[in-house]
C-alpha positions as CSV (number, residue, x, y, z in Angstrom):
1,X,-65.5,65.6,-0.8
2,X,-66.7,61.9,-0.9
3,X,-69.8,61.9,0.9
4,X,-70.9,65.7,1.2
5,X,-72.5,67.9,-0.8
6,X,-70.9,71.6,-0.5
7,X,-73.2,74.8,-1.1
8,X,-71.2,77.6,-2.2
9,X,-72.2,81.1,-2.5
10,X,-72.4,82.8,-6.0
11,X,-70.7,86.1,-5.1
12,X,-67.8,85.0,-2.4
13,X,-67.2,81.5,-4.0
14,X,-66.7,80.2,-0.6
15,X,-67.9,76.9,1.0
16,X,-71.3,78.0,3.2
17,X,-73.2,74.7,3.9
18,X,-71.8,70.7,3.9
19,X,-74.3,68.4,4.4
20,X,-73.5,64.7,4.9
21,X,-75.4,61.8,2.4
22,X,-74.6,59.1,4.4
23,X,-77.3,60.3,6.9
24,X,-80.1,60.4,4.2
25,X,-82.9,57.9,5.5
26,X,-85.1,58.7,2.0
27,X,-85.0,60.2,-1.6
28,X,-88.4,60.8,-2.8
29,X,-88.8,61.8,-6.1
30,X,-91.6,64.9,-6.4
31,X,-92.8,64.2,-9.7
32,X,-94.6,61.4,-9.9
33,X,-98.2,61.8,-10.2
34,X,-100.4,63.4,-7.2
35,X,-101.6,61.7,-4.8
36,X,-105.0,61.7,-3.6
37,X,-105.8,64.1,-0.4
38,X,-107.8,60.8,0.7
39,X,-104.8,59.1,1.4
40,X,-103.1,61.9,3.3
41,X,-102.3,59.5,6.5
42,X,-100.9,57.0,4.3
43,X,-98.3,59.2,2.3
44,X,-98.1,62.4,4.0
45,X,-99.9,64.6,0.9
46,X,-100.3,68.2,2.7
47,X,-103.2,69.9,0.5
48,X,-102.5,73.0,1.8
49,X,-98.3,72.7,1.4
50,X,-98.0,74.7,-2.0
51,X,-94.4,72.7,-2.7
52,X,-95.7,69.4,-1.5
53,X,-95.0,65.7,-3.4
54,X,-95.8,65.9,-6.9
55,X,-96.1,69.8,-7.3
56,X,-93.4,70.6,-9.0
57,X,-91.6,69.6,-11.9
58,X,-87.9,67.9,-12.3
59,X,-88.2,68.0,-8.5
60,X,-86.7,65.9,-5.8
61,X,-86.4,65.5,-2.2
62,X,-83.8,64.5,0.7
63,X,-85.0,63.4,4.0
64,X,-83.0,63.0,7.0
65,X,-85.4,61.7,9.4
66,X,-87.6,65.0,10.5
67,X,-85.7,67.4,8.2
68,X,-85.5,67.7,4.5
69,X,-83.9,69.3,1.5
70,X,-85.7,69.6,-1.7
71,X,-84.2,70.2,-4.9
72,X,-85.3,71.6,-8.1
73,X,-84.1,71.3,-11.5
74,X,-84.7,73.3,-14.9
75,X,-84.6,70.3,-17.3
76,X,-85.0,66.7,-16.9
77,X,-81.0,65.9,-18.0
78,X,-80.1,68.3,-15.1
79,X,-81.9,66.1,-12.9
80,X,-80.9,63.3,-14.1
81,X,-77.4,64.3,-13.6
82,X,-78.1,65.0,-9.8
């Protein structure tokens, strides 16, 4: 599919979501340390968002300008894959 990624579902097999990579402005990886709440302005750390940067493990986001996909993965060589 080039630049797409295709969701499929589980049950039907068949092709539900395509989303284009060429129009991803930012990959942020979410598991590098915490940031501070203090510096909330500066790097967008939401205190209150429960799936914010840094909470969770072998995790990884795509942003496409206002909007954004994270991903989550159960070991680190499946992320690494990604």
């Amino acid at each position: 599919m080039g630049c797409s990624l295709v969701a499929y579902n589980d049950v039907t097999r068949r092709a539900i979501a395509t989303i284009d990579l060429r129009k991803v402005t930012k990959v942020e990886d979410e598991s590098s340390p915490l940031r501070s709440p203090a510096s909330a302005a500066l790097n967008g750390y939401d205190d209150d968002d429960p799936y914010g940067v840094g909470s969770v493990e072998r995790s990884f986001r795509l942003e496409f300008g206002h909007e954004m996909i994270k991903f989550y993965a159960d070991t680190d060589q499946e992320k690494e894959n990604w």
